[in-house]
C-alpha positions in Angstrom: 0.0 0.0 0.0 2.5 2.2 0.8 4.7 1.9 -2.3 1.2 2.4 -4.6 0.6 5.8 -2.5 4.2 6.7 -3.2 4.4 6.1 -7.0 0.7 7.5 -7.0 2.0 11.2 -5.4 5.3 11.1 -7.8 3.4 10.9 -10.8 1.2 13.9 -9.1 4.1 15.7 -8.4 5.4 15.2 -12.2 2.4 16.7 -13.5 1.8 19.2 -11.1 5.5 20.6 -10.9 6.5 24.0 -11.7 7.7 24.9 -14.6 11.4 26.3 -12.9 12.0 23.0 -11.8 13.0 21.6 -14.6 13.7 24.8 -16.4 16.1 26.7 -14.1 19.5 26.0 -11.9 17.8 26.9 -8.7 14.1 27.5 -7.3 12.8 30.1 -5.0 15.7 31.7 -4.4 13.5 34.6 -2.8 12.9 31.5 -0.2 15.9 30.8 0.6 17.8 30.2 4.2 21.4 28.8 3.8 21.6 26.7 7.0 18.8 24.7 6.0 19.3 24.1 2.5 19.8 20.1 2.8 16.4 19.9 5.2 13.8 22.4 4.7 12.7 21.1 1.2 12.0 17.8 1.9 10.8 18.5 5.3 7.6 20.7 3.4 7.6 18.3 0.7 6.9 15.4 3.5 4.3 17.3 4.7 2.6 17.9 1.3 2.8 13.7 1.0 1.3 13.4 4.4 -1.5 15.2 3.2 -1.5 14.5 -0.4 -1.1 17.9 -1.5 0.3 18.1 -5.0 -1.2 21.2 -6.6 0.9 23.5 -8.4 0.5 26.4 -6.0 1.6 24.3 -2.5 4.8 23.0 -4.7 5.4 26.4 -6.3 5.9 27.3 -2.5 8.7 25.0 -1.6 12.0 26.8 -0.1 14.9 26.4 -1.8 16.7 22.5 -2.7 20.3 23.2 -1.7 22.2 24.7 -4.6 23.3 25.0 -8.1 22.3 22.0 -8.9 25.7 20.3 -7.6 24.3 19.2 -4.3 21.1 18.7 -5.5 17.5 21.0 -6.4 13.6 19.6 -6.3 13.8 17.2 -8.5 17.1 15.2 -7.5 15.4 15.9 -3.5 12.3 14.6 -4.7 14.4 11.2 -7.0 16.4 10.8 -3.6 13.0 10.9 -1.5 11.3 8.4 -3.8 14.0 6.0 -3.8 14.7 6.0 -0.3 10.6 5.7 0.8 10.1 2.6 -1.5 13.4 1.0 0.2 12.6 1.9 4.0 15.3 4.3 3.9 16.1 7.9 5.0 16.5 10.4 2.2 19.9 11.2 3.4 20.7 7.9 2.4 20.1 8.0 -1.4 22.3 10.6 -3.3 21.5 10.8 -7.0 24.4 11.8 -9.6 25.2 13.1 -13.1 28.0 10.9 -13.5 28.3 7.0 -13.7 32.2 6.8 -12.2 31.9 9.8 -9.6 29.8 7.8 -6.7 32.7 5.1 -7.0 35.1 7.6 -6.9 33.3 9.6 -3.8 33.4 6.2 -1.8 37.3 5.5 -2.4 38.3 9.2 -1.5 36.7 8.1 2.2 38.5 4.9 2.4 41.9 6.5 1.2 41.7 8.7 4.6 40.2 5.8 6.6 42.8 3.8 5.8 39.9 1.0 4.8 40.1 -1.5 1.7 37.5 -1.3 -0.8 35.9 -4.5 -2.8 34.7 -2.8 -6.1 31.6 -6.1 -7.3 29.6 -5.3 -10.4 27.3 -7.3 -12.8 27.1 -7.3 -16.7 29.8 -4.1 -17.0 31.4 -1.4 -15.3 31.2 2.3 -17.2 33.3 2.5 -20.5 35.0 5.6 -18.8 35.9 3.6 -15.5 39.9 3.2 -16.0 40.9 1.5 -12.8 44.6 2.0 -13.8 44.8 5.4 -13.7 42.5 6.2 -11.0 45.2 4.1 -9.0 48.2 5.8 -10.6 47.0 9.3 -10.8 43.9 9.6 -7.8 45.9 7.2 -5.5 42.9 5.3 -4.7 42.8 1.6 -3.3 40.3 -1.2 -4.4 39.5 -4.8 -5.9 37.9 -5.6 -8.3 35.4 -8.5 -8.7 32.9 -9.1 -11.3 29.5 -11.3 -10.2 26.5 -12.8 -11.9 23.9 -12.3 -8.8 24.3 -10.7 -5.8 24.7 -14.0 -4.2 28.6 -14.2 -5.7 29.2 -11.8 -3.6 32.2 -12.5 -1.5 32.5 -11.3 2.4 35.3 -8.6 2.4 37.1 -6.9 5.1 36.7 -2.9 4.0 33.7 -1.4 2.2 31.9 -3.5 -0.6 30.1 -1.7 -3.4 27.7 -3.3 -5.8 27.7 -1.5 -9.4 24.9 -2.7 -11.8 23.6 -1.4 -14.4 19.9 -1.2 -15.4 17.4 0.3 -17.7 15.4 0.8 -14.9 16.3 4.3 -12.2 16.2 3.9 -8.5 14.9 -0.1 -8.4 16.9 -1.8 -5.4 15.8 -4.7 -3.2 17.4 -3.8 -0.4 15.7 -6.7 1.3 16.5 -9.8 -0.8 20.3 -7.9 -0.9 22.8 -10.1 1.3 24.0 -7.9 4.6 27.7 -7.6 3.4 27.1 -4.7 0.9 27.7 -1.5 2.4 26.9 0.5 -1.3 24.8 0.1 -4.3 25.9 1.9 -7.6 22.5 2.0 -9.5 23.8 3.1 -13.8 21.7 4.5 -16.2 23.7 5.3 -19.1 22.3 7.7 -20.3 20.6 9.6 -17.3 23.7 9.2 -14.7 23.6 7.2 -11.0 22.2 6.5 -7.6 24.2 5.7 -5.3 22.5 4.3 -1.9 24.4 3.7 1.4 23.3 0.7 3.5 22.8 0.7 6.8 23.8 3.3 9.7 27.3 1.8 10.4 27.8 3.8 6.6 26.1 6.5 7.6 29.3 8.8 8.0 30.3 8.5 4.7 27.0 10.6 3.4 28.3 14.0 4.0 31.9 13.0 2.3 29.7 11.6 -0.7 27.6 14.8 -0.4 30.7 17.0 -0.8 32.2 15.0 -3.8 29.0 16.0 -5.6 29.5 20.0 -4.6 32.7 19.8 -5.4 33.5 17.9 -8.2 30.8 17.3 -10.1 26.8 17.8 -10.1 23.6 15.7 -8.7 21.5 14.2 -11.8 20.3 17.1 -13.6 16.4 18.1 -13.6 15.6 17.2 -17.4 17.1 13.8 -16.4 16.2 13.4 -13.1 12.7 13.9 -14.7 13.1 10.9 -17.0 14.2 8.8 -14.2 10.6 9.7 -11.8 8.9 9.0 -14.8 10.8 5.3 -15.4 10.2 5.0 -11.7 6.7 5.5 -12.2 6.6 3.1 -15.3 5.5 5.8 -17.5 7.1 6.0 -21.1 10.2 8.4 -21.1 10.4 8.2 -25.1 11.1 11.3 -26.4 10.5 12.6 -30.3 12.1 16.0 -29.2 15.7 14.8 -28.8 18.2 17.3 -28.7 20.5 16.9 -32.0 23.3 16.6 -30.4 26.1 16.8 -33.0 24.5 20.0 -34.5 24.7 21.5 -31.2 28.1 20.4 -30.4 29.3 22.2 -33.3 27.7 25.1 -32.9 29.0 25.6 -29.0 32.6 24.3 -30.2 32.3 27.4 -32.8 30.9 30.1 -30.6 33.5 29.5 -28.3 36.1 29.7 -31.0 34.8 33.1 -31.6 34.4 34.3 -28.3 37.7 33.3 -26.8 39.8 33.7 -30.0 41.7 30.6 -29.3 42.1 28.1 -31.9 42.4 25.2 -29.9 39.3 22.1 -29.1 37.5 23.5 -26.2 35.8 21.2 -23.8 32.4 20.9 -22.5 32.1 19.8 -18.5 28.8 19.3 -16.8 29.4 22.5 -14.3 32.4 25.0 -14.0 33.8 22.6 -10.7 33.5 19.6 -13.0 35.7 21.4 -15.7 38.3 22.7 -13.1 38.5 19.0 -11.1 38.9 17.4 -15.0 41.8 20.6 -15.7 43.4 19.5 -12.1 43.5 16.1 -12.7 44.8 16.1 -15.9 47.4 18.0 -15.3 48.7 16.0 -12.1 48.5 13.0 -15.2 50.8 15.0 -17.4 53.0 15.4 -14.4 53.0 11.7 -13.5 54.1 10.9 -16.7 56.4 14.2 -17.6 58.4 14.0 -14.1 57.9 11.0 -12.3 55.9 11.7 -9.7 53.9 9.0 -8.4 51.4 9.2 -5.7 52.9 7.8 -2.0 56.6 8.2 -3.5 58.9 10.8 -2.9 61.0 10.6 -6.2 59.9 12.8 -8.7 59.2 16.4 -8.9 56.3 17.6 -6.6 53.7 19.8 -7.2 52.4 23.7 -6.6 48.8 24.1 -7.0 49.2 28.2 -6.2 45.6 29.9 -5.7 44.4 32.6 -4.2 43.2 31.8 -0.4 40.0 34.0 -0.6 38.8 33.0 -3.9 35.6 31.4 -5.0 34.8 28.7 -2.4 34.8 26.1 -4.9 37.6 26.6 -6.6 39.5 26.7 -3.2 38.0 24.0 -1.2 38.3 21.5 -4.7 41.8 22.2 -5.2 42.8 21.8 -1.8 41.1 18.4 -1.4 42.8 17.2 -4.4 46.0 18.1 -2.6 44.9 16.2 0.3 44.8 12.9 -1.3 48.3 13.2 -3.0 51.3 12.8 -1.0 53.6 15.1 -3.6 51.0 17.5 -4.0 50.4 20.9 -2.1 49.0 24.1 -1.8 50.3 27.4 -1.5 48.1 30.8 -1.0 48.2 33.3 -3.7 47.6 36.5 -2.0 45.8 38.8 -4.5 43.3 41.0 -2.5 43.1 44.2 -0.4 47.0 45.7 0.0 48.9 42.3 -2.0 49.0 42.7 -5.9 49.0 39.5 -7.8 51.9 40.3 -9.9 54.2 40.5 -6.8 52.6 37.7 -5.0 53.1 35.2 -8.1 56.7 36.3 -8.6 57.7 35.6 -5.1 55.8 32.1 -5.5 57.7 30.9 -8.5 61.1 32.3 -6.7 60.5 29.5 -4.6 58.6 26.7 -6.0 61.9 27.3 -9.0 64.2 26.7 -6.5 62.5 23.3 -5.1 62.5 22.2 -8.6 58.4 21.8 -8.5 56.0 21.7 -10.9 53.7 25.1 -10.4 50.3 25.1 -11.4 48.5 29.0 -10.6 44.7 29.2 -10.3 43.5 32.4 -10.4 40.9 34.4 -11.1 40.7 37.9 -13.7 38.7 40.1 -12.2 39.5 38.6 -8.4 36.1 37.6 -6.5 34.7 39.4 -4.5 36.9 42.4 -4.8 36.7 42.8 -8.7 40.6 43.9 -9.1 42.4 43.4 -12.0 46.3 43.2 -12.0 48.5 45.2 -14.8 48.7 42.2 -17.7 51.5 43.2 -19.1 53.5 42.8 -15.8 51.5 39.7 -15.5 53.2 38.4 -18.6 56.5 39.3 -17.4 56.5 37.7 -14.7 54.3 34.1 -15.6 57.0 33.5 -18.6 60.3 34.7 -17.0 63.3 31.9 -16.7 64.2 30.7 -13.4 66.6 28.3 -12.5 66.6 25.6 -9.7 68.6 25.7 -6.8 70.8 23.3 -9.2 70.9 26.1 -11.9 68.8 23.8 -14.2 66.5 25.6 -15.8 62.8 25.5 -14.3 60.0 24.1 -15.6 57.5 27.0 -17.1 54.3 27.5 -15.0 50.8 26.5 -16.2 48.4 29.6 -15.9 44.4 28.0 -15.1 42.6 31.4 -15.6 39.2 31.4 -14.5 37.8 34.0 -16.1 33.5 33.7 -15.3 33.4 37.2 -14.7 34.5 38.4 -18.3 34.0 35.7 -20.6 34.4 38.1 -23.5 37.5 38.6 -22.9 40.2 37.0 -25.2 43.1 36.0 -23.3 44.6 33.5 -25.5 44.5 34.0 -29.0 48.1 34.1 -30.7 48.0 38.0 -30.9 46.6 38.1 -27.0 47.8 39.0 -24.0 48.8 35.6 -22.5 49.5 34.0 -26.3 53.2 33.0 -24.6 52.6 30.9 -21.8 50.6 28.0 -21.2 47.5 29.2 -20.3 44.2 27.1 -19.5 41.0 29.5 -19.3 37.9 27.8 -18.1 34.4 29.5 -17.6 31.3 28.2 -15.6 28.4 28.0 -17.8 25.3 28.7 -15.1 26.8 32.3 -15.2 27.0 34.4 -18.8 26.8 30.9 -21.3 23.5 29.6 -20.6 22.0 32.6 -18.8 21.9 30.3 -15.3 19.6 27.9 -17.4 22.2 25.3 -16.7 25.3 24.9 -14.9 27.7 23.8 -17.9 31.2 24.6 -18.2 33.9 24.3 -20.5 37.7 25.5 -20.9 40.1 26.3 -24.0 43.9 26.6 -24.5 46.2 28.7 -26.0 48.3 26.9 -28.8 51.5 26.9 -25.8 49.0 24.6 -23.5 47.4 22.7 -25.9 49.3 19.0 -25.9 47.8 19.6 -22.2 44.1 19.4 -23.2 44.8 15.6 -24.3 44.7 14.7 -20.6 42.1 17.1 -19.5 39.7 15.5 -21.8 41.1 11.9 -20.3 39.6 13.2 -16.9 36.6 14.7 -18.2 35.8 11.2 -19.6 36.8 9.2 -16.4 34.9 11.2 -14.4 31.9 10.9 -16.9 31.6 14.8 -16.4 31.6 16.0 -19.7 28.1 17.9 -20.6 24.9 16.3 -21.6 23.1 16.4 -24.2 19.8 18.6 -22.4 22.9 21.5 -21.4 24.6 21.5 -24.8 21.3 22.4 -26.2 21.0 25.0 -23.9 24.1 26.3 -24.3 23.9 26.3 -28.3 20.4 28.8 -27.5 22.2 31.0 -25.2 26.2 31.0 -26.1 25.7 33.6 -29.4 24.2 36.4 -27.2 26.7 36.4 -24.5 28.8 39.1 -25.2 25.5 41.7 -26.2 23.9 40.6 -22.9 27.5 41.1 -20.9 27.7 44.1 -23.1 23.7 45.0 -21.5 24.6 44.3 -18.3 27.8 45.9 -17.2 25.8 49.0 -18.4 23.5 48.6 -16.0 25.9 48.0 -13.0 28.0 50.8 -14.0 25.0 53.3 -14.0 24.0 52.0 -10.7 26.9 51.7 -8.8 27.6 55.7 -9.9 24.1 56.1 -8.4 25.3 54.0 -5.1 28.4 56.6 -4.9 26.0 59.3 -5.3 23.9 58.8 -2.5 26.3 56.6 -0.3 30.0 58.8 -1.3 31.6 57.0 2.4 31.1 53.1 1.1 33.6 51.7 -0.2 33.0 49.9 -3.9 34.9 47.4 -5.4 34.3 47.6 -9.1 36.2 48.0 -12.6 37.7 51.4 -14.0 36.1 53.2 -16.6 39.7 52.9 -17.9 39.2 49.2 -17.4 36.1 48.9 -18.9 37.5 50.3 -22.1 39.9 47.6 -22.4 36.6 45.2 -22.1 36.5 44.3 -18.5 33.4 45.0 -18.3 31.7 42.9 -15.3 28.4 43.1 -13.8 29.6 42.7 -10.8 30.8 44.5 -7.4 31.4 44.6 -3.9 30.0 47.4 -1.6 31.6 47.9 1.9 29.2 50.1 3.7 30.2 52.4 6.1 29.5 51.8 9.7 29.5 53.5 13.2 31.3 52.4 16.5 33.9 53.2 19.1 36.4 50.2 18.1 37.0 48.3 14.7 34.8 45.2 16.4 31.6 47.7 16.8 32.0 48.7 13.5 32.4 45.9 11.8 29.6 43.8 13.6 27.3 47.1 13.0 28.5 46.3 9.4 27.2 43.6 8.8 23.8 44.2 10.4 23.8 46.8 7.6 24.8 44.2 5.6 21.9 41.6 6.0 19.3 45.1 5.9 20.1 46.1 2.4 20.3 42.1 0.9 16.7 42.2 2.6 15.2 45.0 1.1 16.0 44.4 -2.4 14.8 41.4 -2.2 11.7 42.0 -0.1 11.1 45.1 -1.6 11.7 43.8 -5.8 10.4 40.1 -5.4 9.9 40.0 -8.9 14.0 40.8 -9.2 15.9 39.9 -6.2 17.4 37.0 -5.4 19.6 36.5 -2.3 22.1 34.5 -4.7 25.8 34.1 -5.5 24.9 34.2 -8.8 25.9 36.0 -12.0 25.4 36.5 -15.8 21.6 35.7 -15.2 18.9 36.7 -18.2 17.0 38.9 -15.5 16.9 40.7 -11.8 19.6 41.1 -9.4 21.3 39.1 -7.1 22.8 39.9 -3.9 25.0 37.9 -1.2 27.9 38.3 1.1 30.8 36.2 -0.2 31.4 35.0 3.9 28.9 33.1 4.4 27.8 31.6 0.2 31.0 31.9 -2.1 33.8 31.8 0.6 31.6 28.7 3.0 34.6 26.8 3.0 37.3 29.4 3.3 40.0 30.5 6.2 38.0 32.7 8.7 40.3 35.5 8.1 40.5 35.5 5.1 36.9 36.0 4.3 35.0 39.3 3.2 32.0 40.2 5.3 31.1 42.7 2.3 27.5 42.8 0.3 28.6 41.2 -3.4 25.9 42.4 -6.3 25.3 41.1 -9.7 23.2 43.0 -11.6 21.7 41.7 -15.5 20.8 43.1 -18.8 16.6 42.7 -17.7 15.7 44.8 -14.8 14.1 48.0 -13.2 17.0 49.8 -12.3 15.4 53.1 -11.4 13.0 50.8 -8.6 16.6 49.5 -7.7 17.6 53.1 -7.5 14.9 53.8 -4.9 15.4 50.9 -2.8 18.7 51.7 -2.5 17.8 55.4 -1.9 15.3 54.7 0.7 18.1 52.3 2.5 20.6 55.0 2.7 17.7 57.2 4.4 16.4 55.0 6.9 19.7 54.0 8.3 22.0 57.0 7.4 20.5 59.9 7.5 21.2 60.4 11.2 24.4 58.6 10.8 27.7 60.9 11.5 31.0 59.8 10.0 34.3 61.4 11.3 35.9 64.0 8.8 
């Protein structure tokens, strides 16, 4: 009975579901509270089950499902709820995925710090892109292997045992008729991506680790999939006359990017920005394996420098530094690029010394820096990213790979053979939910200069193994949205500039932290800033708490007071509205305490009511500073 009402309510839900759940990267972000991201949307949508609610409306009103689709939105919740209610299992327990290899990677990363063996068991096949070679060699993960016509071949094993099958059908585990020694089932869909379900609450601390292998490096299933897989669930037909045509597509992306980036080099699609810059990490720690001899738990070899910036996007920091933390040879080392440090300087120093150690140095960084929007003299840049160094042996050092991230200005070319960084083997990779595809999806994708290109060979590699590359549903996208880019970045920027001249207007003591008009000409032309407010207090820890009181009052009334617009959101290059966080507590979750920047960050896009945005912000700056004295 139970299982009926379930499958009953899912295709309810299905039929009933708003339209942005399948349409957008995130819903309701105007309901939206950070700390209960993982909880809150399940918790309502339980109660909606309870009482068989499943109009439109009461699902319309559902907070928030945690966030940019990497750990997850309504319909992977509402996949991982369905699952785990016709198994007898917590949600928690169920973790769907984009990728076919990633869950099996997710689960050896654990057991590499635990220390714990791993029995890999799998019927019929494992995924084409599953290379247990190199994910030994180059991730320095553990495992057996052991293939098995029923689950009854199954062997007891001292460690963790996974089961991997693949099946037409999405979600379908007898968890029952299972024997007790399997601590994980890999559920593969080829075409849709995985489910991965942890058994039983001695496994139970491996959720969260699995959790932040899908924030980090790569994405949960995505909705137009995750859609198909409810449906299969269901037993409804998934057939679809509408398919996207895929090689036109492809081509069409591959050529826009060509255009945009002026690099003549094969550019690569990932499934999110993360996913690209895991594949562009892992790659190059290949090339290094086989270039220099490192191997991972030996000390011969050269080691490696991943060099980025300490307060950068949180995803970009926190990924690069757990790759670190697996490899033995492998560290990291803060670029300091904000506030009084200058990036040129800082990378100079850093090469000194990762020359002299006879390292391999790989530099992450991004151009504008985020949140402070700064943009370091290129030329200099140049200087200093191809200049000779020698080892402490006075060998000549190996030449420094440049990863540019460069979301905020995607327009920009960087690495054409008449560009700025033409010299020096440069990487530039761009998330896709930003400017490319409007925040209609979260696909990525990354380009080479002609210097860096033998590296792409790997990159792709990785972009395979991982089974991270794009699908189909997001090239589409991106083929739609790719050829209006640089008119919408065009679009937007004027709109940020005309409002953050209005913002100095009214507010001349804040501090903004946004591109030169001498900048802009030169086409850095973000729609993006930072706005320290001024504040009031006897010592730097009144002011600063008062700050960000003032903080949290002007996120709230542009949102509250432009519904329609404003989103509390780290998000950026969107079709419409305005979007407005502080980089401490979204962007930055995972970075250093001190290095953190308790300022309000603002995106603003080429659709929107500036002059109500105006007045918000003018009636802001009068309830809350028009008694307000600031010391001459």
């Amino acid at each position: 009975m139970n299982e009926t009402k379930v499958l009953k309510y899912i295709e309810d839900v299905i039929a009933n579901m708003p339209s942005d759940w399948i349409k957008l990267t995130t819903h309701r972000l105007d309901i939206y509270n950070e700390s209960l991201a993982k909880s809150q949307f399940l918790d309502e949508f339980e109660a909606l089950f309870e009482n068989n609610i499943s109009e439109t409306s009461a699902l319309h009103e559902l907070p928030t499902a945690y966030d940019y689709i990497r750990l997850g939105h309504p319909l992977s919740s509402v996949l991982e709820w369905a699952v785990a209610k016709l198994n007898g299992l917590q949600p928690a327990y169920v973790i769907s995925f984009s990728s076919t290899t990633i869950p099996i990677l997710a689960i050896l990363r654990k057991n590499l710090f635990d220390h714990k063996n791993t029995l890999i068991t799998y019927s019929g096949k494992l995924p084409d892109a599953f290379e247990p070679d190199v994910i030994k060699s180059v991730y320095g993960y553990n495992f057996d292997l052991k293939h098995v016509e029923s689950l009854a071949d199954i062997p007891e094993f001292e460690g963790s045992t996974v089961f991997v099958s693949q099946d037409s059908e999405m979600g379908k585990i007898d968890l029952d008729k299972s024997p007790a020694g399997i601590d994980f089932f890999v559920n593969i869909h080829a075409e849709l991506g995985s489910v991965l379900v942890v058994n039983g609450q001695s496994n139970e601390n491996y959720i969260s680790e699995i959790q932040h292998v899908r924030r980090r490096e790569t994405i949960a299933m995505t909705p137009v999939n995750c859609f198909s897989a409810l449906k299969m669930l269901t037993g409804k037909s998934t057939s679809n006359s509408d398919k996207p045509d895929v090689d036109k597509n492809k081509a069409l992306v591959l050529d826009t990017i060509r255009k945009i980036t002026g690099a003549d080099t094969k550019a690569l699609l990932a499934s999110s920005g993360l996913s690209m810059q895991y594949a562009i990490m892992m790659g190059l720690i290949h090339d290094a394996v086989e270039k220099h001899a490192f191997m991972p738990g030996r000390s011969q070899g050269k080691p490696i420098k991943i060099i980025v910036p300490p307060n950068c996007y949180g995803g970009t920091n926190d990924q690069a530094r757990r790759v670190a933390a697996c490899l033995d040879n492998v560290e990291i080392l803060d670029l300091l690029v904000d506030r009084d440090h200058d990036m040129v300087q800082s990378i100079d120093s850093i090469l000194n010394t990762v020359a002299e150690q006879d390292a391999v140095a790989y530099i992450i960084a991004e151009i504008p820096t985020n949140p402070r929007v700064e943009v370091p003299d290129l030329n200099k840049l140049r200087e200093v990213l191809s200049a000779k160094r020698k080892t402490a042996s006075g060998e000549i050092a190996i030449d420094p790979v440049f990863i540019l991230d460069q979301t905020f200005c995607p327009n920009l070319q960087f690495l054409g053979e008449a560009d700025i960084f033409s010299s020096i083997r440069t990487i530039s990779y761009v998330s896709g939910s930003k400017f490319p595809s409007g925040g209609k999806c979260t696909a990525g994708y990354c380009v080479a200069n002609k210097e860096a290109e033998p590296l792409l060979e790997k990159i792709e590699k990785h972009l395979i193994l991982c089974d991270n590359e794009a699908t189909a549903h997001q090239v589409e996208i991106l083929a739609a949205q790719l050829p209006s880019m640089n008119q919408r970045i065009k679009d937007a920027y004027k709109n940020t500039r005309e409002f953050v001249e209005f913002v100095k207007e009214t507010l001349p003591e804040a501090k903004i932290n946004f591109v030169s008009e001498e900048l802009a000409q030169k086409g850095f032309t973000p729609s993006v800033f930072s706005l320290d407010l001024p504040s009031i207090g006897n010592t730097d820890e009144e002011r600063e708490a008062y700050k960000r009181v003032l903080n949290l009052k002007l996120i709230n009334m542009m949102i509250n007071e432009i519904p329609n617009e404003g989103k509390y959101c780290v998000s950026y290059g969107q079709l419409k509205g305005s979007y407005w966080t502080i980089p401490a507590t979204s962007t930055q979750g995972t970075t250093k305490e001190g290095d953190k920047d308790y300022i309000v960050r603002a995106a603003l896009s080429p659709n929107m009511d500036l002059e109500l945005h105006k007045k918000v912000f003018s009636d802001f700056v009068k309830e809350n500073y028009s008694k307000m004295v600031f010391p001459q």
